[in-house]
C-alpha positions as CSV (number, residue, x, y, z in Angstrom):
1,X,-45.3,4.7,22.7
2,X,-44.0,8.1,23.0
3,X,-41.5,9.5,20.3
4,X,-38.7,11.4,22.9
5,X,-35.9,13.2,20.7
6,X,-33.6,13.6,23.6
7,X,-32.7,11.6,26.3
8,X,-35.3,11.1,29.7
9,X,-33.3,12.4,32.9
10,X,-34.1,10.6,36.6
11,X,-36.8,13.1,37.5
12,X,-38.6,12.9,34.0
13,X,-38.9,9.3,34.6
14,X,-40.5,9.6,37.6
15,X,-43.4,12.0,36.3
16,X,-44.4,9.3,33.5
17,X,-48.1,8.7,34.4
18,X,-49.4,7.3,30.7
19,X,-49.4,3.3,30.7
20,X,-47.7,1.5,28.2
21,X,-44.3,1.7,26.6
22,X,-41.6,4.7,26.7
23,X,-38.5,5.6,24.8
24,X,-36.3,7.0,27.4
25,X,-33.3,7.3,25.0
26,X,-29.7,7.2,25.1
27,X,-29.9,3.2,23.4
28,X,-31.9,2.4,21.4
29,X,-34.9,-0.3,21.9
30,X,-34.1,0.8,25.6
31,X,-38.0,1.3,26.8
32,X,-39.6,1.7,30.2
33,X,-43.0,-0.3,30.9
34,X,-45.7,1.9,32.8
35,X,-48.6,-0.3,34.5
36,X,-50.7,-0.5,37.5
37,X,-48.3,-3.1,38.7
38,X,-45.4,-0.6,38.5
39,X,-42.5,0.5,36.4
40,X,-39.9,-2.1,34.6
41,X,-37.3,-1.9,32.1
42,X,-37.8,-3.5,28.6
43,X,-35.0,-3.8,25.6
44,X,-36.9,-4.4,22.1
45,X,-34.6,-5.9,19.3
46,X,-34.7,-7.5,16.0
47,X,-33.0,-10.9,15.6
48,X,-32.7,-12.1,12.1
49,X,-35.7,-10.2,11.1
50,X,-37.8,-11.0,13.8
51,X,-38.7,-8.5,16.4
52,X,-38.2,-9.6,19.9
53,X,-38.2,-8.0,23.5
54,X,-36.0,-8.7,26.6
55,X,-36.9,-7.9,30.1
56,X,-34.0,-6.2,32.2
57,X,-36.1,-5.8,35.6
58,X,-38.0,-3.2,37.5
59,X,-37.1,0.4,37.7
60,X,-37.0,-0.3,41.7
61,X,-33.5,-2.3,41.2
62,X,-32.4,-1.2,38.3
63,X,-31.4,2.5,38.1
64,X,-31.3,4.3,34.6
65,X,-27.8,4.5,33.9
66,X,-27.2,0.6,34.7
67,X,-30.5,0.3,32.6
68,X,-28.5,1.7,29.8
69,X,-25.4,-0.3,30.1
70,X,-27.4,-3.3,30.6
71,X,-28.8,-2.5,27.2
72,X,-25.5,-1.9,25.7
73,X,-24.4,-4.9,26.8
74,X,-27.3,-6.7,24.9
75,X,-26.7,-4.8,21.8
76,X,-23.3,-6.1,21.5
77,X,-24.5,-9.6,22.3
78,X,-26.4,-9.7,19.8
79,X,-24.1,-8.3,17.1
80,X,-22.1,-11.7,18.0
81,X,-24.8,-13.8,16.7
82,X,-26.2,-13.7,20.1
83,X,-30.1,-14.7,20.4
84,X,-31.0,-14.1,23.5
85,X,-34.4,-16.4,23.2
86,X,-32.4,-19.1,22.2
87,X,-30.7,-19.3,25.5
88,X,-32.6,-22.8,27.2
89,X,-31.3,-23.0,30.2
90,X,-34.1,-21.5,32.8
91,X,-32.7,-20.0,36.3
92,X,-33.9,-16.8,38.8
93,X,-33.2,-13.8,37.7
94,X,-30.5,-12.2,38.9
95,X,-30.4,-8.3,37.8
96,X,-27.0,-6.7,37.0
97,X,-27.4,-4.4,40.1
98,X,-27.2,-7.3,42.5
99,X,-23.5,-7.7,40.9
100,X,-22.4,-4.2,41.6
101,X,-22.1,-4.2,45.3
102,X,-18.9,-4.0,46.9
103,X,-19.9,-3.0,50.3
104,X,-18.2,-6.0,51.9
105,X,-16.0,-8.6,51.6
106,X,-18.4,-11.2,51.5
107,X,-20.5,-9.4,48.7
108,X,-17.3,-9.2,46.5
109,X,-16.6,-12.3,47.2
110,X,-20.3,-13.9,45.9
111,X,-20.4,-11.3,42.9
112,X,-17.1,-13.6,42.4
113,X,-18.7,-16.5,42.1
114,X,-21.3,-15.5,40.0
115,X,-19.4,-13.8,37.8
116,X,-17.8,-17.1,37.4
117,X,-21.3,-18.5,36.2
118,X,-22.0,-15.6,33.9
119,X,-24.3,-12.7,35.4
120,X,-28.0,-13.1,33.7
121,X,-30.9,-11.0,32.8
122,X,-34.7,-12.4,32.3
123,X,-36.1,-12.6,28.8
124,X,-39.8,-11.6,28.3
125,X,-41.0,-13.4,25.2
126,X,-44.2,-14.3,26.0
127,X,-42.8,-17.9,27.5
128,X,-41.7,-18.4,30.4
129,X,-39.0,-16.2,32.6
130,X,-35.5,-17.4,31.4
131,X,-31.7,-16.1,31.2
132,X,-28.9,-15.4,29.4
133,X,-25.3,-15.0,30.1
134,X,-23.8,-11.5,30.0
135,X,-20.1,-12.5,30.3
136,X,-18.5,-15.1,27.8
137,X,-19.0,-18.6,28.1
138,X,-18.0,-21.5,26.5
139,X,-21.7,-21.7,25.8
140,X,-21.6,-19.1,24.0
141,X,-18.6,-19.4,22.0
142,X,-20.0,-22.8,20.6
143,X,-22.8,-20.9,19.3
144,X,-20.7,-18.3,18.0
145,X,-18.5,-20.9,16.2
146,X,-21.5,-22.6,14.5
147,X,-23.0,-19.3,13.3
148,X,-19.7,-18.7,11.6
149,X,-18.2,-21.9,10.4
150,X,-22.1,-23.3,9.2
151,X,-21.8,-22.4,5.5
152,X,-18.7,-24.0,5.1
153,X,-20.3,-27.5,6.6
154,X,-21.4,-30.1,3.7
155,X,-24.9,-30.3,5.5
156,X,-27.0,-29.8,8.4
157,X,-26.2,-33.1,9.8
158,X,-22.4,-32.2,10.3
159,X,-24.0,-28.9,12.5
160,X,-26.5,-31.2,14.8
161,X,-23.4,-33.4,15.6
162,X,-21.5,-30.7,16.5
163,X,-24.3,-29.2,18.8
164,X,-25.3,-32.4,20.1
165,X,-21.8,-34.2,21.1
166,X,-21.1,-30.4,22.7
167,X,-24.1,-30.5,24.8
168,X,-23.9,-34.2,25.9
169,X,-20.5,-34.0,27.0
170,X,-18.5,-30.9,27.1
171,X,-21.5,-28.2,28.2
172,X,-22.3,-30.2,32.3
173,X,-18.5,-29.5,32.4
174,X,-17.5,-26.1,31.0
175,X,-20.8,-24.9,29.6
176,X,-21.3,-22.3,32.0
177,X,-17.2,-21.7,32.6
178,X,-15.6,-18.4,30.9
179,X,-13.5,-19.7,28.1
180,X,-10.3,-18.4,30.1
181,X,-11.0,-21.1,33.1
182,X,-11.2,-24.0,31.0
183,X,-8.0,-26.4,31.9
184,X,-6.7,-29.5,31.0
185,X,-8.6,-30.9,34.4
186,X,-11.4,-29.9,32.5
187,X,-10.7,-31.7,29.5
188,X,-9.8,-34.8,31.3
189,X,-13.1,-34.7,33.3
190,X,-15.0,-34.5,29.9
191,X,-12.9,-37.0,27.6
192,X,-11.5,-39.9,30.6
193,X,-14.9,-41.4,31.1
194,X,-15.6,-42.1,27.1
195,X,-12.2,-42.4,25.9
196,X,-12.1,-46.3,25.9
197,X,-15.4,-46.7,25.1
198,X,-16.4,-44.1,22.9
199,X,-12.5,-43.3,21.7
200,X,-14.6,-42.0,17.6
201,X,-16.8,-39.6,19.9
202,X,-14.5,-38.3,22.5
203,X,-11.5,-37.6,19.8
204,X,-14.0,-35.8,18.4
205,X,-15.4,-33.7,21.3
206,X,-11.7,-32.7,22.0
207,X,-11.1,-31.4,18.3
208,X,-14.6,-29.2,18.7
209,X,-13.8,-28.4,22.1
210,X,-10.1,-26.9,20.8
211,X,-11.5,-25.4,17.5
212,X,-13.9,-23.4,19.7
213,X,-11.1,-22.4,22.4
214,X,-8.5,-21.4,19.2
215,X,-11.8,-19.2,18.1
216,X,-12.3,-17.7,22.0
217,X,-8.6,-17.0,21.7
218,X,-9.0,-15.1,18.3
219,X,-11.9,-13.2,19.8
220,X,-9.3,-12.4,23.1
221,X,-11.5,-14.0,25.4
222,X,-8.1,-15.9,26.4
223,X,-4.9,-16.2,26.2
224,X,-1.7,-18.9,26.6
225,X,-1.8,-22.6,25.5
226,X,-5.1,-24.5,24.0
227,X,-5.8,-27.0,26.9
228,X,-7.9,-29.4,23.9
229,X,-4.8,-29.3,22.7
230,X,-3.7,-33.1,21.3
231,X,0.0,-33.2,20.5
232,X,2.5,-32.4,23.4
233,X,-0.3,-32.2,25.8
234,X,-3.4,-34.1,25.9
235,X,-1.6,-36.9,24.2
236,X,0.9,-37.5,27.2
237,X,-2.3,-37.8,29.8
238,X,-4.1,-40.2,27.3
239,X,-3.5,-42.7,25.3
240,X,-3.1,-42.3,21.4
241,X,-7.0,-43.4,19.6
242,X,-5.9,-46.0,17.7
243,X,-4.2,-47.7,20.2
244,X,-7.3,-48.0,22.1
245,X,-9.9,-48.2,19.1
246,X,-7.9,-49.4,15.8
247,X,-10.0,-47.5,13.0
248,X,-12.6,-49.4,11.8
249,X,-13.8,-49.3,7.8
250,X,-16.7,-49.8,6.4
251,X,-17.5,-53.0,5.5
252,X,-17.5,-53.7,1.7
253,X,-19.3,-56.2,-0.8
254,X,-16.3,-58.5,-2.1
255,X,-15.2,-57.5,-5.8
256,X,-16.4,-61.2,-6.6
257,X,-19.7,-61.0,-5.3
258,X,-19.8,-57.6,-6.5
259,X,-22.3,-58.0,-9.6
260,X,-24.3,-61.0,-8.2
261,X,-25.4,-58.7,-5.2
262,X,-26.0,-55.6,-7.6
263,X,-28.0,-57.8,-9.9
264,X,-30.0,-58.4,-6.5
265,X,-30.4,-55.3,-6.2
266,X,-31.4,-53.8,-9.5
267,X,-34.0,-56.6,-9.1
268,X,-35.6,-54.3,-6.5
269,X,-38.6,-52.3,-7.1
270,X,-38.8,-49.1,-5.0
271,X,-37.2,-45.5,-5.3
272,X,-34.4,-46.6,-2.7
273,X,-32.8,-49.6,-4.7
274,X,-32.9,-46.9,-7.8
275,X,-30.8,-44.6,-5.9
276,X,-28.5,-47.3,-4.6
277,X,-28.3,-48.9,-8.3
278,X,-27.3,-44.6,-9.8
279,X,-25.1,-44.5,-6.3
280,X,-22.7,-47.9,-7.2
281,X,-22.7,-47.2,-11.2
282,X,-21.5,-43.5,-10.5
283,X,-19.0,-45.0,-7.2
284,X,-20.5,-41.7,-5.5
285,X,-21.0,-41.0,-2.1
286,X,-24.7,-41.6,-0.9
287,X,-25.2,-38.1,0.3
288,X,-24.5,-37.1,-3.4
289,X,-26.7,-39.3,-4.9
290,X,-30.2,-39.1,-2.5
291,X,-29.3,-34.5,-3.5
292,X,-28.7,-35.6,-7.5
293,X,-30.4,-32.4,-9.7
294,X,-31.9,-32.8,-13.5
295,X,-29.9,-29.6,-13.3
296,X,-26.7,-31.2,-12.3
297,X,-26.9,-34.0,-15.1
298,X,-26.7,-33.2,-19.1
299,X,-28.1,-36.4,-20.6
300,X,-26.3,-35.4,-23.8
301,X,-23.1,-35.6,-22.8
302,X,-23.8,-38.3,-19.8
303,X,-22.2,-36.3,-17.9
304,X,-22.8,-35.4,-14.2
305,X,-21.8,-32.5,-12.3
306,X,-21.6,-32.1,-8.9
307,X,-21.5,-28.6,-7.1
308,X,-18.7,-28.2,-4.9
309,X,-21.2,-26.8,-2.0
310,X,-22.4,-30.6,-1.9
311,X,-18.8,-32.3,-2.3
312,X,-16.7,-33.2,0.6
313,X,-13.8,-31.5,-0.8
314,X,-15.6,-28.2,-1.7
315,X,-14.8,-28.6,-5.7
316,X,-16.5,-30.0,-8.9
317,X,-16.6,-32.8,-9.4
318,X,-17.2,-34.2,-13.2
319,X,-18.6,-38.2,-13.2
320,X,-18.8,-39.8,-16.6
321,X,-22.2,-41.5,-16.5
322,X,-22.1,-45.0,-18.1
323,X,-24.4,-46.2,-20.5
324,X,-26.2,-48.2,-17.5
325,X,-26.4,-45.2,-15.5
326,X,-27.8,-43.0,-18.5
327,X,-30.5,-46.0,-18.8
328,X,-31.3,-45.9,-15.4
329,X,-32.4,-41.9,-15.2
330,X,-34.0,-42.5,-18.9
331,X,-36.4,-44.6,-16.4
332,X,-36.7,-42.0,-13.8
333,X,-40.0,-40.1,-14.0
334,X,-39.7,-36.4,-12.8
335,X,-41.9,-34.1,-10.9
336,X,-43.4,-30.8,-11.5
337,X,-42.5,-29.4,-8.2
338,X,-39.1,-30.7,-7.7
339,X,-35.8,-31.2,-9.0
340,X,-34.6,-33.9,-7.4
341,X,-33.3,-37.2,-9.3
342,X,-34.6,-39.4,-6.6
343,X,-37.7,-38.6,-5.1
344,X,-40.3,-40.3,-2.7
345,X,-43.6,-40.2,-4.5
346,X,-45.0,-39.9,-0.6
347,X,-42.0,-36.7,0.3
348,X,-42.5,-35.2,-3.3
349,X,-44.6,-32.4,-2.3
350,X,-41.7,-31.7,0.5
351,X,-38.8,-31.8,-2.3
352,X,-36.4,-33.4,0.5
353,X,-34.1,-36.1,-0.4
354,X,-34.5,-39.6,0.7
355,X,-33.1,-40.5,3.7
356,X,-29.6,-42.3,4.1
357,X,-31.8,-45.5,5.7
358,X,-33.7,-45.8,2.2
359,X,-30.9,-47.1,0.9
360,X,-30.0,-48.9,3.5
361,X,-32.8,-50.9,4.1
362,X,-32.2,-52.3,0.6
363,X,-28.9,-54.0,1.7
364,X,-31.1,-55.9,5.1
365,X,-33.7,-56.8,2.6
366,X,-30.5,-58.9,1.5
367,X,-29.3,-59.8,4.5
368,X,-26.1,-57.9,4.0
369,X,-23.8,-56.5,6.2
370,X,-21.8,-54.2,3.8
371,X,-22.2,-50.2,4.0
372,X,-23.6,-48.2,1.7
373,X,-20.7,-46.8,1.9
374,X,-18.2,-49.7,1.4
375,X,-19.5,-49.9,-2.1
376,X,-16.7,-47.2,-3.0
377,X,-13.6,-49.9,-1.4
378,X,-15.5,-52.4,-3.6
379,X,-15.1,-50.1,-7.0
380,X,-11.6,-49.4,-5.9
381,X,-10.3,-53.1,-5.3
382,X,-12.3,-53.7,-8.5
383,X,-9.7,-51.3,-10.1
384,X,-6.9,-52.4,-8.1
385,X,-7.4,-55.6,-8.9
386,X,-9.4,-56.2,-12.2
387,X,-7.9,-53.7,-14.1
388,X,-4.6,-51.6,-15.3
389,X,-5.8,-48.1,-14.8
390,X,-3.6,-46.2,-12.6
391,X,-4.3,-45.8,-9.1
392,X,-4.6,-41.9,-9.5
393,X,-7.6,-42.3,-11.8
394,X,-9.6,-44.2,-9.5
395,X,-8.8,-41.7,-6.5
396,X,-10.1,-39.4,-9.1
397,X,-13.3,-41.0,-9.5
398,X,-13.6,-40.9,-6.1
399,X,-12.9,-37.8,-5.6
400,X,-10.3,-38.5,-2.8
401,X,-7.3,-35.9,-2.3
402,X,-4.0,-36.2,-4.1
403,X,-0.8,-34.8,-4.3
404,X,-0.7,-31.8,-6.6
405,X,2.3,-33.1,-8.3
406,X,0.3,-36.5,-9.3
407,X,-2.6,-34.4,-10.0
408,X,-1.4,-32.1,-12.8
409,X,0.8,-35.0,-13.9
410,X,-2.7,-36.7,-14.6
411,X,-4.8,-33.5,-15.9
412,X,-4.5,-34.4,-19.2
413,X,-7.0,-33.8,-22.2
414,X,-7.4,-38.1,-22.5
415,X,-8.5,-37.9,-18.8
416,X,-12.0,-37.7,-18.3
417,X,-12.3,-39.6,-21.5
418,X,-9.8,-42.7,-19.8
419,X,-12.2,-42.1,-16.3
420,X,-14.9,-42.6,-19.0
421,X,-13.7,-46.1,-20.4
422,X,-13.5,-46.8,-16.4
423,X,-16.7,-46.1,-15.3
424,X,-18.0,-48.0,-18.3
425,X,-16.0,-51.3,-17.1
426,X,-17.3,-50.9,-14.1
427,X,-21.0,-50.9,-15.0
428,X,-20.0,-54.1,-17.4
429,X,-18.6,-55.7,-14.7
430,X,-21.3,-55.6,-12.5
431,X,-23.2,-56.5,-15.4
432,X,-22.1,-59.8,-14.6
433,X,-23.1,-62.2,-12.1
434,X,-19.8,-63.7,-11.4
């Protein structure tokens, strides 16, 4: 490839005989491709490391100064977070040029309409011909939204549900749209059909659908009122979630059959029920439990702590380990190449937690219907009901939100001591079949 200091003009473009790849200057990665089969344009980039190459069309339709603000256009893209190989959507190529002309009415007024589906340029990746959108789409700003809100998610589930509810039900509607043309018609397109039916999914397509309009709007890719908006707009055109759907819990073992099933289930011999066992004892979340560390726990002082990168609420969170629990990993062998609490002897040479259905297939071996989950309502009517601690320790222990007033009220030296005494109770009680 030739090394050019200065820019190429028209005329020296012309005179290129050598095949293979020019710099022609004036952007950078900007190259012209010389072969028997002709002369095309080529922008070469690195993504994330990884050097890639689009293809912006022959030098026949493409002149050299729309060449280079084709280019431009590209490397801003990209500075957005923009992949262009990670576009999927596969449609002719339309070259910018094609946009440009306003000899007539009817040509303005079919640049219109594309310009309304995004213009496009063909990626050459060594796949198949595809495009990606040069103006702003809603498309587009999803991506955006994920590549900047993703560290602050508690996993990559949380992303994939984001992508995929998007995709399923908002995209066939708005996907291609600028983010200034999405309406409230658009919004009651998406949510009318699944908002009876599906009320948990489509409340939540509307919140992701107005968290990545507020973000267009920060970015000034529009302007006036959020059309996902829910309260004094959405919420006179549909009716409110709960009164369609009332909120559902999980279902929960009963406090009094609470020991008599965890007996069952210590009975169990498998990696899953050992996890489930540490995950009831410790009134954790399952998510918390399958991702325990060695490094997290110190056995001498039975005490467990939890990173806030892996808690819902993005703090520590400190859990006294009972003298039940502190048996239990005493029994837990460990692995050279990982440092997971729980792992699969079969997944140990991945070092990936088990899954959520481990533990779940424990409670169908028992024929129950209870959530893994609902073993946290059961710990809390246990201290509701069985016990005199205050309500605000057991929130504690479950590391639910209070009030900062209630909250500094409890921070006292006695309390991770008192949360101690709890936790013990707790493994007593279930100690006991009933």
């Amino acid at each position: 490839m030739a090394n050019l200091k200065s820019p190429l003009s028209v005329k020296e473009l012309e005179q290129l005989r050598d095949q293979g790849l020019h710099a022609v200057g004036g952007v950078p990665g900007l190259l012209l491709k010389v072969s028997s089969g002709g002369r095309s344009w080529i922008y070469r980039y690195t993504f994330e490391g990884l050097r890639k190459k689009v293809g912006l069309g022959p030098l026949t339709t493409l002149g050299l100064r729309e060449a280079r603000e084709l280019a431009r256009d590209l490397s801003l893209k990209i500075r957005e977070g923009i992949d262009p190989c990670e576009i999927k959507k596969v449609e002719s190529v339309e070259t910018r040029s094609s946009l440009s002309a306003h000899q007539d009415a009817s040509t303005r007024d079919d640049a219109k309409v594309r310009g309304k589906r995004g213009s496009k340029v063909a990626i050459s990746d060594g796949s198949a011909a595809k495009t990606i959108p040069l103006t702003p789409t809603f498309e587009s700003c999803v991506r955006q939204y994920i590549l900047a809100h993703r560290s602050s998610w508690a996993n990559a589930k949380h992303e994939a549900q984001w992508q995929s509810t998007l995709d399923r039900y908002a995209m066939p509607v708005i996907g291609r749209l600028n983010p200034s043309e999405i309406t409230v018609e658009h919004l009651l397109e998406i949510l009318s059909p699944i908002w009876s039916t599906k009320t948990e999914t489509a409340s939540r397509v509307r919140s992701r659908i107005e968290l990545v309009l507020n973000f267009a709007r920060a970015k000034k890719l529009r302007s006036g009122e959020n059309p996902a908006l829910w309260r004094g707009n959405l919420d006179s055109l549909l009716p409110k979630p709960r009164k369609v759907a009332p909120v559902k819990h999980h279902e929960a073992v009963d406090v009094d059959a609470g020991g008599s099933v965890f007996q069952s289930i210590r009975a169990m011999d498998s990696i899953g029920a050992r996890c489930l066992e540490f995950t009831i004892l410790t009134a954790s979340r399952s998510g918390e439990s399958r991702g325990a560390l060695w490094a997290e726990i110190d056995l001498e002082r039975a005490l467990w702590t939890i990173p806030a990168r892996r808690m819902k609420m993005k703090r520590d969170h400190r859990i006294p380990l009972s003298g039940a629990a502190m048996g239990l990993l005493r029994r837990m062998p460990r692995f050279d190449n990982t440092d997971l609490v729980f792992s699969s002897p079969q997944k140990v040479h991945l070092a990936r937690p088990l899954s959520d259905m481990t533990l779940t297939a424990c409670h169908r071996r028992l024929q129950l219907s209870a959530t893994v989950h609902g073993w946290r309502s059961t710990f809390k009517d246990w201290a509701a009901e069985k016990t005199s601690y205050a309500n605000e320790l057991s929130e504690m222990a479950l590391a639910h939100a209070i009030s900062s007033g209630v909250e500094s009220a409890y921070r006292r030296g006695d309390l991770f001591e008192r949360r101690r005494a709890m936790m013990d109770e707790w493994a007593e009680f279930l100690a006991r079949r009933g």
